[in-house]
mmCIF file of the N, C-alpha and C atoms, coordinates in Angstrom:
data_MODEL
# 
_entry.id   MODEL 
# 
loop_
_atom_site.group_PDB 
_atom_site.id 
_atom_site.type_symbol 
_atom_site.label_atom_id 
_atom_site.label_alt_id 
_atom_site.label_comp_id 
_atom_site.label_asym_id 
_atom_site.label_entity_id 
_atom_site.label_seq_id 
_atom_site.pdbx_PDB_ins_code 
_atom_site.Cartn_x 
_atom_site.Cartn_y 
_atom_site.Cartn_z 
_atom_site.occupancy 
_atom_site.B_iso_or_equiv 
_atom_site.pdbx_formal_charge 
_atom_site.auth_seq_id 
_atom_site.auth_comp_id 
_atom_site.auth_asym_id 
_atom_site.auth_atom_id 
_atom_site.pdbx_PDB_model_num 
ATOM 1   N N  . UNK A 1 1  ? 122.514 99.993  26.620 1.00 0.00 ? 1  UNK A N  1 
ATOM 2   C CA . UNK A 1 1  ? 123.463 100.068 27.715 1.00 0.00 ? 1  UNK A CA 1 
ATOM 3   C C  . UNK A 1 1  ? 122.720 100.553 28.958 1.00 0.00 ? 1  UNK A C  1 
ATOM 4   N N  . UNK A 1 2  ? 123.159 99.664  30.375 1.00 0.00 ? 2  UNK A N  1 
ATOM 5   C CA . UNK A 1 2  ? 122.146 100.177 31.047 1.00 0.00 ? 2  UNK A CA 1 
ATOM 6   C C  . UNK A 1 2  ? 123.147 101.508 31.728 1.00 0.00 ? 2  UNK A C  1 
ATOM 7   N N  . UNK A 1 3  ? 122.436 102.431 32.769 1.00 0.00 ? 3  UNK A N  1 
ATOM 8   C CA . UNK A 1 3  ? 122.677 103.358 33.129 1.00 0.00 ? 3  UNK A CA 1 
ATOM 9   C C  . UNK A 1 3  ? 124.085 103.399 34.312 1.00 0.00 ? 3  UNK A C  1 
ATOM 10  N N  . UNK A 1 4  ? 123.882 102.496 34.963 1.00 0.00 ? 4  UNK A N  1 
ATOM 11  C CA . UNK A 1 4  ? 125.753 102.137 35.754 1.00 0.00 ? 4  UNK A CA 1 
ATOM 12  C C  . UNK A 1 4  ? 126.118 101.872 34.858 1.00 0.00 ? 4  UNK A C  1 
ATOM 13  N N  . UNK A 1 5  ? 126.078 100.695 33.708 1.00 0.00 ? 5  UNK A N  1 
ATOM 14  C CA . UNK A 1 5  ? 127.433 100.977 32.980 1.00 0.00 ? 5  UNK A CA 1 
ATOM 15  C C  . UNK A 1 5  ? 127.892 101.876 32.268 1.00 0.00 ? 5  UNK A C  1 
ATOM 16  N N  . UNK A 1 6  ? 126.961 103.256 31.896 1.00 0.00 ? 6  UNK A N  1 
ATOM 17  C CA . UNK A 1 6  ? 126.952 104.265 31.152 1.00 0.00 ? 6  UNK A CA 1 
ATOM 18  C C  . UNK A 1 6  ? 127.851 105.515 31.984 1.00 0.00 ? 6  UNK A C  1 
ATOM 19  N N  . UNK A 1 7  ? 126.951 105.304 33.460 1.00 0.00 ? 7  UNK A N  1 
ATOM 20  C CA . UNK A 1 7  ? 127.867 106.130 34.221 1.00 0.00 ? 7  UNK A CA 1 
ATOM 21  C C  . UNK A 1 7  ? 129.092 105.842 34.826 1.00 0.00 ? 7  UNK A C  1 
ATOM 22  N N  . UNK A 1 8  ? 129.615 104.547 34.422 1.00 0.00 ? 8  UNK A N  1 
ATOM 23  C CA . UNK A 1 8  ? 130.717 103.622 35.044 1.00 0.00 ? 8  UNK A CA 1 
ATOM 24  C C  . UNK A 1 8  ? 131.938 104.432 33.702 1.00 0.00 ? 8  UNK A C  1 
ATOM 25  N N  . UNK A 1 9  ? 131.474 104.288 32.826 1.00 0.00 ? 9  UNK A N  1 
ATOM 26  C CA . UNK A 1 9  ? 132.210 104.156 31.768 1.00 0.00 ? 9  UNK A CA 1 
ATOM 27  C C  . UNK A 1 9  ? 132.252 106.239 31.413 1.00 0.00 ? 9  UNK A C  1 
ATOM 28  N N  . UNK A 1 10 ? 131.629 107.387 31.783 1.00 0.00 ? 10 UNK A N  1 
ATOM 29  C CA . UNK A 1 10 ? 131.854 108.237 32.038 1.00 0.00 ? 10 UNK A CA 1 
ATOM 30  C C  . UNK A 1 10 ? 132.345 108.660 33.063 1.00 0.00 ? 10 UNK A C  1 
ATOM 31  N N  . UNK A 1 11 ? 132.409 108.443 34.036 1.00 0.00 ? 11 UNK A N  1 
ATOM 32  C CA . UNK A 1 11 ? 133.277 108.993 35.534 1.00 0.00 ? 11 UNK A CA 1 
ATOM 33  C C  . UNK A 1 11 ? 134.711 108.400 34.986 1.00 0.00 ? 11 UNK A C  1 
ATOM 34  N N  . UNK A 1 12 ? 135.223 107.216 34.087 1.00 0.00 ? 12 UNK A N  1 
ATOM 35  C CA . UNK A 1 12 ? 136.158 106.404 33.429 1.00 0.00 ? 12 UNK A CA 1 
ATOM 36  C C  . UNK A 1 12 ? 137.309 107.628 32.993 1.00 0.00 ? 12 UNK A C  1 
ATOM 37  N N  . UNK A 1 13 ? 136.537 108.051 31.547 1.00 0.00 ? 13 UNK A N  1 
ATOM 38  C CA . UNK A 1 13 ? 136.283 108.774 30.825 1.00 0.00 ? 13 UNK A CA 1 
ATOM 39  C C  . UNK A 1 13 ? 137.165 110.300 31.646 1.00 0.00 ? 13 UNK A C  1 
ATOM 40  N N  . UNK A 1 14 ? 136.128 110.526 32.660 1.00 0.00 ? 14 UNK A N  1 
ATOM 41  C CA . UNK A 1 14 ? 136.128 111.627 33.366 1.00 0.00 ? 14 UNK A CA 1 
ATOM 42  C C  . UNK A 1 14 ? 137.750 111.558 33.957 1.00 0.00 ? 14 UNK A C  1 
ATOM 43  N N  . UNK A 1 15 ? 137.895 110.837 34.400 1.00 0.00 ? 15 UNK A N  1 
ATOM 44  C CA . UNK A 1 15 ? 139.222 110.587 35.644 1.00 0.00 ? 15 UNK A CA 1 
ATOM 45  C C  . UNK A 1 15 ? 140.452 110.931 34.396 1.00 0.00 ? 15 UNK A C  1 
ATOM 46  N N  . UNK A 1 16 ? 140.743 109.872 33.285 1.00 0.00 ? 16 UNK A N  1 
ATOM 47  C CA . UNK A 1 16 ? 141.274 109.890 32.248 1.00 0.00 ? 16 UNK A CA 1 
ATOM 48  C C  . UNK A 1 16 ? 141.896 111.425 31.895 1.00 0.00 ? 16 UNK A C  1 
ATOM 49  N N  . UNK A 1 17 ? 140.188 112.089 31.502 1.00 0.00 ? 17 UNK A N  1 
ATOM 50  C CA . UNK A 1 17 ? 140.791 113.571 30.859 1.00 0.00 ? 17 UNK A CA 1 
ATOM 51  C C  . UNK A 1 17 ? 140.888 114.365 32.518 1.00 0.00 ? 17 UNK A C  1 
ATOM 52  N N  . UNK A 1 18 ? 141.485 114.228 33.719 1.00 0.00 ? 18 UNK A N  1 
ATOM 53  C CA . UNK A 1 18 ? 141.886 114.563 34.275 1.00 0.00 ? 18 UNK A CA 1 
ATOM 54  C C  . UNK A 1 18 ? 143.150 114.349 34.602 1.00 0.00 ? 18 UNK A C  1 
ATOM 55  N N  . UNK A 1 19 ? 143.201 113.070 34.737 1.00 0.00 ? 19 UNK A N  1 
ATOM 56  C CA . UNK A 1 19 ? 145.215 113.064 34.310 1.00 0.00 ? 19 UNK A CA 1 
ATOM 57  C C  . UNK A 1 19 ? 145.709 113.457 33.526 1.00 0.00 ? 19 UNK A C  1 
ATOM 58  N N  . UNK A 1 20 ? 145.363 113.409 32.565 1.00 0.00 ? 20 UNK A N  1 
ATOM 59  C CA . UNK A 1 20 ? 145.711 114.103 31.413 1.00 0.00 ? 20 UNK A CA 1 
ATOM 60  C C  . UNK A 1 20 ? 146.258 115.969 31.285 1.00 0.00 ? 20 UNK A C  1 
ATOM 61  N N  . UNK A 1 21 ? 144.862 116.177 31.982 1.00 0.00 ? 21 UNK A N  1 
ATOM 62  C CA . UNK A 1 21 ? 145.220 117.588 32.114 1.00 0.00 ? 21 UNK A CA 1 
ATOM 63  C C  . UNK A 1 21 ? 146.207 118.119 33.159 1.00 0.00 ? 21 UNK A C  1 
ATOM 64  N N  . UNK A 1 22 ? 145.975 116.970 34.040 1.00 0.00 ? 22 UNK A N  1 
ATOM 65  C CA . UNK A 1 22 ? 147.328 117.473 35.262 1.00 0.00 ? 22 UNK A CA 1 
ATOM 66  C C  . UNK A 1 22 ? 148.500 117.152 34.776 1.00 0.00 ? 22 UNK A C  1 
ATOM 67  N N  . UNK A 1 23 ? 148.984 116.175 33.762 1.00 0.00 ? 23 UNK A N  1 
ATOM 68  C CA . UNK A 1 23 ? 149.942 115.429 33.156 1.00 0.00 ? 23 UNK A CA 1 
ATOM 69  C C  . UNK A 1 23 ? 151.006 116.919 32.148 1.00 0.00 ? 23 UNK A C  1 
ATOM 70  N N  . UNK A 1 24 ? 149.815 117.326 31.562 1.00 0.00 ? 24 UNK A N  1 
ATOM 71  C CA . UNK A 1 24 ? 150.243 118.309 30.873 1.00 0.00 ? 24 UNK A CA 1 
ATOM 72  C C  . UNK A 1 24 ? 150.389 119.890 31.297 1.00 0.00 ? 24 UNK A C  1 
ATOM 73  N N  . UNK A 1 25 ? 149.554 120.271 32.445 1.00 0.00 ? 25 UNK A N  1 
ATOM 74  C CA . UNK A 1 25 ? 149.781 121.053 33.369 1.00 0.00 ? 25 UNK A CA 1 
ATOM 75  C C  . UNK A 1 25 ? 151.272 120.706 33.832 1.00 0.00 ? 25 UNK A C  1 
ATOM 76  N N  . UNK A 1 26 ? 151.321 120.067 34.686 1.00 0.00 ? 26 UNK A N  1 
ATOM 77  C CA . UNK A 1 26 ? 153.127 119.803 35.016 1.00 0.00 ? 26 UNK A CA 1 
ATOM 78  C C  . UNK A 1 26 ? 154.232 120.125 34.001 1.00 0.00 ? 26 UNK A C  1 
ATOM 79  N N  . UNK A 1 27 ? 153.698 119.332 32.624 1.00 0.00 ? 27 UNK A N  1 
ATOM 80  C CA . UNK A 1 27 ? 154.897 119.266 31.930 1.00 0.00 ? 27 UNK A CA 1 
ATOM 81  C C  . UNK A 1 27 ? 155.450 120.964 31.537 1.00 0.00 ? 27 UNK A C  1 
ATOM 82  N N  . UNK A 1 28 ? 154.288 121.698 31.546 1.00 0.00 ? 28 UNK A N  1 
ATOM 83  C CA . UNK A 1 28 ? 154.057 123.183 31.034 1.00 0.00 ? 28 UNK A CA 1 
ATOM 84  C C  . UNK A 1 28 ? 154.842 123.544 31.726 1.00 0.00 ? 28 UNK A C  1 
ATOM 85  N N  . UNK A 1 29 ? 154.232 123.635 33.125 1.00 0.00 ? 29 UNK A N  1 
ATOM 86  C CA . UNK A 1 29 ? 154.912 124.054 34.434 1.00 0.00 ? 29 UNK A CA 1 
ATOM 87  C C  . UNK A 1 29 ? 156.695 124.248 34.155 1.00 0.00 ? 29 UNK A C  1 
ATOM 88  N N  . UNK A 1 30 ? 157.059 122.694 34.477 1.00 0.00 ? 30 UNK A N  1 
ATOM 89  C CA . UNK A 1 30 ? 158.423 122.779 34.634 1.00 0.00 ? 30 UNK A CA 1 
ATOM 90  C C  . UNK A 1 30 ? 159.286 123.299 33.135 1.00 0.00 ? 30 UNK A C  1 
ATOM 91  N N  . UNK A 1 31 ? 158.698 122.757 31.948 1.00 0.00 ? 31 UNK A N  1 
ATOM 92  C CA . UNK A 1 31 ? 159.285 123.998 30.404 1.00 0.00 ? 31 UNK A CA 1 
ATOM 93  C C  . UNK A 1 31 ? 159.328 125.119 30.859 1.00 0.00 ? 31 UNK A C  1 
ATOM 94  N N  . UNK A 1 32 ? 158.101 125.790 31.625 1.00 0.00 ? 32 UNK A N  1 
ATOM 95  C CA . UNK A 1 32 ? 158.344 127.318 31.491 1.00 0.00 ? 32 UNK A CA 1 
ATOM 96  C C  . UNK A 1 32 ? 159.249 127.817 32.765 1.00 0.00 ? 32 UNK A C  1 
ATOM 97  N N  . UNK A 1 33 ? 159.237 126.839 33.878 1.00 0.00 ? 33 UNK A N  1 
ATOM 98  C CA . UNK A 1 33 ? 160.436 127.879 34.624 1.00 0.00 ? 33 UNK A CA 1 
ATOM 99  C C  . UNK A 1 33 ? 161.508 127.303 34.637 1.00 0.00 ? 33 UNK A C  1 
ATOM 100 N N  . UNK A 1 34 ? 161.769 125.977 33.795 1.00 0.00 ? 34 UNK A N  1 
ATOM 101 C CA . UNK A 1 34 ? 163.049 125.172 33.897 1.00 0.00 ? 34 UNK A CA 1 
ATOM 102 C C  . UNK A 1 34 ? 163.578 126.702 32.710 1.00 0.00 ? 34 UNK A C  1 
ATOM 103 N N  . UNK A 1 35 ? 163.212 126.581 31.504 1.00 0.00 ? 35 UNK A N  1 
ATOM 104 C CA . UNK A 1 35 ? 163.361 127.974 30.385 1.00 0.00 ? 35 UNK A CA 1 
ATOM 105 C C  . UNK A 1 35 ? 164.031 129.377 31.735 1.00 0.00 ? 35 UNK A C  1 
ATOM 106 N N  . UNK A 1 36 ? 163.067 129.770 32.297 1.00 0.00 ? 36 UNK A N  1 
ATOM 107 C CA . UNK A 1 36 ? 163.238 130.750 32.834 1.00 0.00 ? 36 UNK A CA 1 
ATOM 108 C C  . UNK A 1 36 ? 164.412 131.066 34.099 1.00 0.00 ? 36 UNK A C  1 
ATOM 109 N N  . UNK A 1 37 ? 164.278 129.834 34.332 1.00 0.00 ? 37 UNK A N  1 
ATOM 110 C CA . UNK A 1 37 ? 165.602 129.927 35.877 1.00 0.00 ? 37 UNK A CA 1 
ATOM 111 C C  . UNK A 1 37 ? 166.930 129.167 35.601 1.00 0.00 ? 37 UNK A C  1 
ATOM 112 N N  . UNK A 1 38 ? 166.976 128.288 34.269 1.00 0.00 ? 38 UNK A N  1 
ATOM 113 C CA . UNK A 1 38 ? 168.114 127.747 34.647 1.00 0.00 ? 38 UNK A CA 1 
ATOM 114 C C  . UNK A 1 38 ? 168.493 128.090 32.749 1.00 0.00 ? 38 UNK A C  1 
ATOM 115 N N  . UNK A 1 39 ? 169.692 128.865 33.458 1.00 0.00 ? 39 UNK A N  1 
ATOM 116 C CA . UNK A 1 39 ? 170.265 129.398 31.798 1.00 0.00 ? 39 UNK A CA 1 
ATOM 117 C C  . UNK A 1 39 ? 171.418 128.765 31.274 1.00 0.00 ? 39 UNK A C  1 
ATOM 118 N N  . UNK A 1 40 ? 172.145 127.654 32.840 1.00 0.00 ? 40 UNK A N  1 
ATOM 119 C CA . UNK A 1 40 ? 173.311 127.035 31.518 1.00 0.00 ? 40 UNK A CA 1 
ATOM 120 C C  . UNK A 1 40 ? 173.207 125.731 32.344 1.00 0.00 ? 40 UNK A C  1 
ATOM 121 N N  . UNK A 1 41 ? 172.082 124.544 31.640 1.00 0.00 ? 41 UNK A N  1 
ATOM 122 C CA . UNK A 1 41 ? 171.954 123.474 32.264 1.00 0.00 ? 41 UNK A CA 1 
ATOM 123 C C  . UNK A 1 41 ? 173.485 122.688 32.322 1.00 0.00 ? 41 UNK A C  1 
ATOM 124 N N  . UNK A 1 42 ? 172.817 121.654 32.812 1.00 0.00 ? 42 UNK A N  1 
ATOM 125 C CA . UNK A 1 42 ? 174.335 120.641 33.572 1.00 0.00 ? 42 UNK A CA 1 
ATOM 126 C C  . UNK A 1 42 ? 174.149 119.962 34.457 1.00 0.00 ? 42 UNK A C  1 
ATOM 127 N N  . UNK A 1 43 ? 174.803 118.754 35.076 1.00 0.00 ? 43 UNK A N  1 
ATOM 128 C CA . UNK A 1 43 ? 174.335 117.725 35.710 1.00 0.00 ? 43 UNK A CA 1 
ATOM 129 C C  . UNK A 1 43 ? 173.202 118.026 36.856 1.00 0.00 ? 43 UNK A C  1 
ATOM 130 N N  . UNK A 1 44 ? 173.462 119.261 37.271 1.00 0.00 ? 44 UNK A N  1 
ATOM 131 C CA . UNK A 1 44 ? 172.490 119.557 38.654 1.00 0.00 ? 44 UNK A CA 1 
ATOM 132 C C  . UNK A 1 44 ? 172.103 120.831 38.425 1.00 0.00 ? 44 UNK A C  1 
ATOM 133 N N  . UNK A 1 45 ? 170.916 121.465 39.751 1.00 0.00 ? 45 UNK A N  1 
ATOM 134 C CA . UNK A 1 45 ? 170.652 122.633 39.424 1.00 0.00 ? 45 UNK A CA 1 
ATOM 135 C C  . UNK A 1 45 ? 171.963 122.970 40.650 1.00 0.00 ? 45 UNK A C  1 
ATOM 136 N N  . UNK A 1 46 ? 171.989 124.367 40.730 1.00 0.00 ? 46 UNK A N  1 
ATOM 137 C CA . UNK A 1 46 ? 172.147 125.098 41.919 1.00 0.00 ? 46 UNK A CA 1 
ATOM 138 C C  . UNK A 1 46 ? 171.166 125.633 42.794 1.00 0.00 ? 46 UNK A C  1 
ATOM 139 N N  . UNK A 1 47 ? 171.634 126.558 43.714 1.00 0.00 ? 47 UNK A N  1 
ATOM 140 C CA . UNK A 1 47 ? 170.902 126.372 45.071 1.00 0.00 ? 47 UNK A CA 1 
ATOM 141 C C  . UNK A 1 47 ? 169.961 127.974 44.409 1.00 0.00 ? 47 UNK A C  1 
ATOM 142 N N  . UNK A 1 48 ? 170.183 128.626 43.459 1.00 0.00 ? 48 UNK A N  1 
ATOM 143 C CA . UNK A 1 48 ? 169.592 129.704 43.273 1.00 0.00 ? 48 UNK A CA 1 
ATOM 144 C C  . UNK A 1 48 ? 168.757 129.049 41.892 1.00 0.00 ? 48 UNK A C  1 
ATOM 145 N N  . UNK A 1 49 ? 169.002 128.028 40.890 1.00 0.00 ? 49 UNK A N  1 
ATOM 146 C CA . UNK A 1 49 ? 168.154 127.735 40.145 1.00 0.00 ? 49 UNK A CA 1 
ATOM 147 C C  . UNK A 1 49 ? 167.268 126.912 40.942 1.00 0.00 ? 49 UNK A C  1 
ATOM 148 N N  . UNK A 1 50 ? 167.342 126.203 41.920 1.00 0.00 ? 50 UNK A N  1 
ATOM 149 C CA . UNK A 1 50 ? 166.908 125.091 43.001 1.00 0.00 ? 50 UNK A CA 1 
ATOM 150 C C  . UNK A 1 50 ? 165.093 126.546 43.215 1.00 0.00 ? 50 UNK A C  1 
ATOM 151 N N  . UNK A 1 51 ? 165.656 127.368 44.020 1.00 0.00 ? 51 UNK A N  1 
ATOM 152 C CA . UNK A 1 51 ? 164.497 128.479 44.698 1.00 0.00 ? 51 UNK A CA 1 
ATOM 153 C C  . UNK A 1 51 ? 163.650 129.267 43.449 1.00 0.00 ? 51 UNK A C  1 
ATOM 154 N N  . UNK A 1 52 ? 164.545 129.414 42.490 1.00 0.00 ? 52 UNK A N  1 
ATOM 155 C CA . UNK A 1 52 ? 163.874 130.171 41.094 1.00 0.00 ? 52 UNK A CA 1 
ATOM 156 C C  . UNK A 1 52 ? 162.615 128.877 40.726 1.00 0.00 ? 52 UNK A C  1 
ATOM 157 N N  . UNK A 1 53 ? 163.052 127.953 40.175 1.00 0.00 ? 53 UNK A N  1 
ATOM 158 C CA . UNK A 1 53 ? 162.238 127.049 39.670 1.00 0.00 ? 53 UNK A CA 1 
ATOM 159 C C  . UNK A 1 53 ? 161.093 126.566 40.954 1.00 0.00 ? 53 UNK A C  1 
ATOM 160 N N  . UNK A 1 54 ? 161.506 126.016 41.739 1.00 0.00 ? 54 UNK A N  1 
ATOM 161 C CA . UNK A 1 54 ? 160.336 126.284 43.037 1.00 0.00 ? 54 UNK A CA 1 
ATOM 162 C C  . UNK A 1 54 ? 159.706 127.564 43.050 1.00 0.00 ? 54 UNK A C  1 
ATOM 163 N N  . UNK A 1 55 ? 159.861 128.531 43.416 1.00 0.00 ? 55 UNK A N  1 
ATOM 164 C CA . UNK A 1 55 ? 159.006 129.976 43.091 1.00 0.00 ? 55 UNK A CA 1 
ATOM 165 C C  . UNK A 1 55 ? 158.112 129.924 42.252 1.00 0.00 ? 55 UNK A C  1 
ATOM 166 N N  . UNK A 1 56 ? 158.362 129.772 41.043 1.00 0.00 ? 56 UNK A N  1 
ATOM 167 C CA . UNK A 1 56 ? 158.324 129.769 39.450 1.00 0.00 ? 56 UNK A CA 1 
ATOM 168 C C  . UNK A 1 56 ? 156.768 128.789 39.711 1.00 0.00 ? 56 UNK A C  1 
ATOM 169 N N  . UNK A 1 57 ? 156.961 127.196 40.101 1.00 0.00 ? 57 UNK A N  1 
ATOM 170 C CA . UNK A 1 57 ? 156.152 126.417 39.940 1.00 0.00 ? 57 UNK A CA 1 
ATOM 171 C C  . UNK A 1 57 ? 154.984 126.991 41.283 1.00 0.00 ? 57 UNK A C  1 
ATOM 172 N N  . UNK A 1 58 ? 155.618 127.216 42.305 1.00 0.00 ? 58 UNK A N  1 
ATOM 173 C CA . UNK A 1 58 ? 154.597 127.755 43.002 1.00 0.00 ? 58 UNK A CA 1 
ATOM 174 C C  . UNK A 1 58 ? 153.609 128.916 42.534 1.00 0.00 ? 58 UNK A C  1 
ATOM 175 N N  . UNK A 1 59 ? 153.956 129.717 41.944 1.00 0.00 ? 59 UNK A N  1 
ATOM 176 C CA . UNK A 1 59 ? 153.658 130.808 41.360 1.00 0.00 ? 59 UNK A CA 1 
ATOM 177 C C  . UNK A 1 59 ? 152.501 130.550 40.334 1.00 0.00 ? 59 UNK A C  1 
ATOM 178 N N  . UNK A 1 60 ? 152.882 129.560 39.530 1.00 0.00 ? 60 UNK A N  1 
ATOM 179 C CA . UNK A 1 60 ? 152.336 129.235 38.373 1.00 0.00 ? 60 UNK A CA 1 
ATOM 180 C C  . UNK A 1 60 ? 150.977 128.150 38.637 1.00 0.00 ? 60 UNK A C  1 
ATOM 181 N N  . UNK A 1 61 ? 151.151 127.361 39.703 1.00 0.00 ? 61 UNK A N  1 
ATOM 182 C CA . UNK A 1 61 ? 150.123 126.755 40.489 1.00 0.00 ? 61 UNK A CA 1 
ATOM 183 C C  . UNK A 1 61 ? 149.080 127.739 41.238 1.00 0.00 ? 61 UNK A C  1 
ATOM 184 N N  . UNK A 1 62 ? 149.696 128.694 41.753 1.00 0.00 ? 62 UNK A N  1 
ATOM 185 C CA . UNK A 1 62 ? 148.545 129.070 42.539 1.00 0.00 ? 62 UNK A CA 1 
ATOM 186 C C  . UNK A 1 62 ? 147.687 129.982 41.586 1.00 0.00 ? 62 UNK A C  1 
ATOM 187 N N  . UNK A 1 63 ? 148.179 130.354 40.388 1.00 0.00 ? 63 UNK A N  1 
ATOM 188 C CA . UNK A 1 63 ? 147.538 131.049 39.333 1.00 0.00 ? 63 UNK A CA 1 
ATOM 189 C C  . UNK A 1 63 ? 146.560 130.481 38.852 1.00 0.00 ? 63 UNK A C  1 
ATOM 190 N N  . UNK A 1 64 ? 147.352 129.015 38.389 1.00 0.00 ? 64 UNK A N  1 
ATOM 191 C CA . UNK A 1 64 ? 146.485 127.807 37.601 1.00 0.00 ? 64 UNK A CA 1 
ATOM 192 C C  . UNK A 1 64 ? 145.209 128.108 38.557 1.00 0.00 ? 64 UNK A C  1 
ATOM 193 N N  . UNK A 1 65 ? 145.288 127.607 39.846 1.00 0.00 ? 65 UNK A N  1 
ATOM 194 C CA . UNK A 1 65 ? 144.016 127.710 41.174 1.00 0.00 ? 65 UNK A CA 1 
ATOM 195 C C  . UNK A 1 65 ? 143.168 128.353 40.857 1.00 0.00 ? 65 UNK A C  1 
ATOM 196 N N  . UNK A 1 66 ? 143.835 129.943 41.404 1.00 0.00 ? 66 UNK A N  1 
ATOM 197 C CA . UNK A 1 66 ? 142.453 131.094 41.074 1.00 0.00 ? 66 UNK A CA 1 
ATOM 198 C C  . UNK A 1 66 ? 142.059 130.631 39.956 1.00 0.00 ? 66 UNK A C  1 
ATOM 199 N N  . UNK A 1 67 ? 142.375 130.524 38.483 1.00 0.00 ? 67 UNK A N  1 
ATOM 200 C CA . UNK A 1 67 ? 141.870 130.612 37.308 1.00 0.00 ? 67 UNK A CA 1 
ATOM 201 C C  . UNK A 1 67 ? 140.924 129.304 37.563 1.00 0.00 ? 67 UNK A C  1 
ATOM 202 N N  . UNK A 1 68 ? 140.944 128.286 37.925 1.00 0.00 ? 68 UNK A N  1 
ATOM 203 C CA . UNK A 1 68 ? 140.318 127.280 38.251 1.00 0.00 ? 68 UNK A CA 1 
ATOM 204 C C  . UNK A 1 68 ? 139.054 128.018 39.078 1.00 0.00 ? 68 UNK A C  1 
ATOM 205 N N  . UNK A 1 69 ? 139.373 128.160 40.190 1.00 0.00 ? 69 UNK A N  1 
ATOM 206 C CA . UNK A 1 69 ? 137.713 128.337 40.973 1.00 0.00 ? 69 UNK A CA 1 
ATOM 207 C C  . UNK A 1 69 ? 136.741 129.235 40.378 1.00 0.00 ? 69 UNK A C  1 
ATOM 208 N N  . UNK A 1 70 ? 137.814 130.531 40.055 1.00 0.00 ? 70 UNK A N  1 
ATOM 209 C CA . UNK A 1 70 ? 137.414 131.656 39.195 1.00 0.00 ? 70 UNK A CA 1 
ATOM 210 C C  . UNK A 1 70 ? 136.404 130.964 38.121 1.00 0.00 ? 70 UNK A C  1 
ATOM 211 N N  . UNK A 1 71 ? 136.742 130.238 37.103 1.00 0.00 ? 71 UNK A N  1 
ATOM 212 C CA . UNK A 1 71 ? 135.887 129.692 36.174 1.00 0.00 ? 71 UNK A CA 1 
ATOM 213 C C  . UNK A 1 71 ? 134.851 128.793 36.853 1.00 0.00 ? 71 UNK A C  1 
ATOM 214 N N  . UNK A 1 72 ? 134.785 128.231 37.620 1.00 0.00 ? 72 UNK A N  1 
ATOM 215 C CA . UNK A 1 72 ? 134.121 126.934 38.308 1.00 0.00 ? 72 UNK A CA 1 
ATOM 216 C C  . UNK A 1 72 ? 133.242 128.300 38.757 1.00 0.00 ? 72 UNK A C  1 
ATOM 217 N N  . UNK A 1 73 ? 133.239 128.835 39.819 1.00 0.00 ? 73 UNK A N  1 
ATOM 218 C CA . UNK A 1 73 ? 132.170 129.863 40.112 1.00 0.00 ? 73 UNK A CA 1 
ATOM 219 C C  . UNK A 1 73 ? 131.414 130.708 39.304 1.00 0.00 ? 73 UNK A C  1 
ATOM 220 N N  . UNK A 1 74 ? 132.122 130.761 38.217 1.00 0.00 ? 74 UNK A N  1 
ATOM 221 C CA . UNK A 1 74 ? 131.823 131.537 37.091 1.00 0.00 ? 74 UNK A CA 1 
ATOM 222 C C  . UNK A 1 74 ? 130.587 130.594 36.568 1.00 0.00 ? 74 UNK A C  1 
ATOM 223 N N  . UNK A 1 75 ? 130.606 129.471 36.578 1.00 0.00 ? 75 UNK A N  1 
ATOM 224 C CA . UNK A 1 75 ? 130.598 128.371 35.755 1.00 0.00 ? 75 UNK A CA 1 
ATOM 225 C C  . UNK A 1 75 ? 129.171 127.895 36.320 1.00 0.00 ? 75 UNK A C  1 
ATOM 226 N N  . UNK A 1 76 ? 129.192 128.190 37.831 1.00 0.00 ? 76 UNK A N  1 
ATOM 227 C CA . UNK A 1 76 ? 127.911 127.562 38.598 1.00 0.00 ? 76 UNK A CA 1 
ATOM 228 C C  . UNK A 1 76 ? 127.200 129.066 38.171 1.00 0.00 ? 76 UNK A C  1 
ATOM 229 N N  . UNK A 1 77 ? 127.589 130.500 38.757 1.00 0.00 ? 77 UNK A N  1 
ATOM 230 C CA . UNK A 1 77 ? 126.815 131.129 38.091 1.00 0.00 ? 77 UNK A CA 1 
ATOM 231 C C  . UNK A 1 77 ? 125.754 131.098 37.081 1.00 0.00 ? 77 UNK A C  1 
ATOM 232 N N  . UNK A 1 78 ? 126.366 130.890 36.310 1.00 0.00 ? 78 UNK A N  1 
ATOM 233 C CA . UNK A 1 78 ? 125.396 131.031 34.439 1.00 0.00 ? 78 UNK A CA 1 
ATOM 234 C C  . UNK A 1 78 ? 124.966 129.798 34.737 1.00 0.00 ? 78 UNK A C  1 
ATOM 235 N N  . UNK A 1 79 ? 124.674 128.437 35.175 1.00 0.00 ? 79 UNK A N  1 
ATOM 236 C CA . UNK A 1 79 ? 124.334 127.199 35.366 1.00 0.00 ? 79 UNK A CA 1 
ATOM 237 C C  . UNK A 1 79 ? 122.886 127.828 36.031 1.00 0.00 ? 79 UNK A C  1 
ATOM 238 N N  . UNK A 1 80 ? 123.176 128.665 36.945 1.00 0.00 ? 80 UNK A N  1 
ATOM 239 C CA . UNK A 1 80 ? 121.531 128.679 38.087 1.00 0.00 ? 80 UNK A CA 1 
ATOM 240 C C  . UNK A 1 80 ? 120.819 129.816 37.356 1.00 0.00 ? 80 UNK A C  1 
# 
């Protein structure tokens, strides 16, 4: 196999287990504050499960973040 198609077929690869992980990141996301903010589902949210669950996902994103760069810096560290 020559080397573009090797690296064609890993960046592939690469993109893949990145949707993936954002795919399942989300789904986490909304289980854990849909669970947490809305206690007696039904056709719609309300305007206070509406701000809980927004909070909730904001909250939980910007965590995901730090923990992200946090490791990535971590990560170039021990690399050099």
């Amino acid at each position: 196999m020559d080397p573009s198609k090797r690296d064609d077929i890993l960046n592939q690869a690469r993109q893949e287990i990145a949707l993936a992980n954002a795919q399942m990141l989300l789904q986490t996301v909304a289980d854990k504050c849909f669970r947490k903010c809305v206690y007696k589902p039904g056709t719609s949210l309300d305007n206070s499960e509406q701000k809980c669950v927004a909070m909730c996902m904001d909250r939980y994103m910007d965590a995901w973040d730090l923990t992200a760069k946090t490791y990535a810096s971590r990560l170039q560290r021990e690399m050099s």
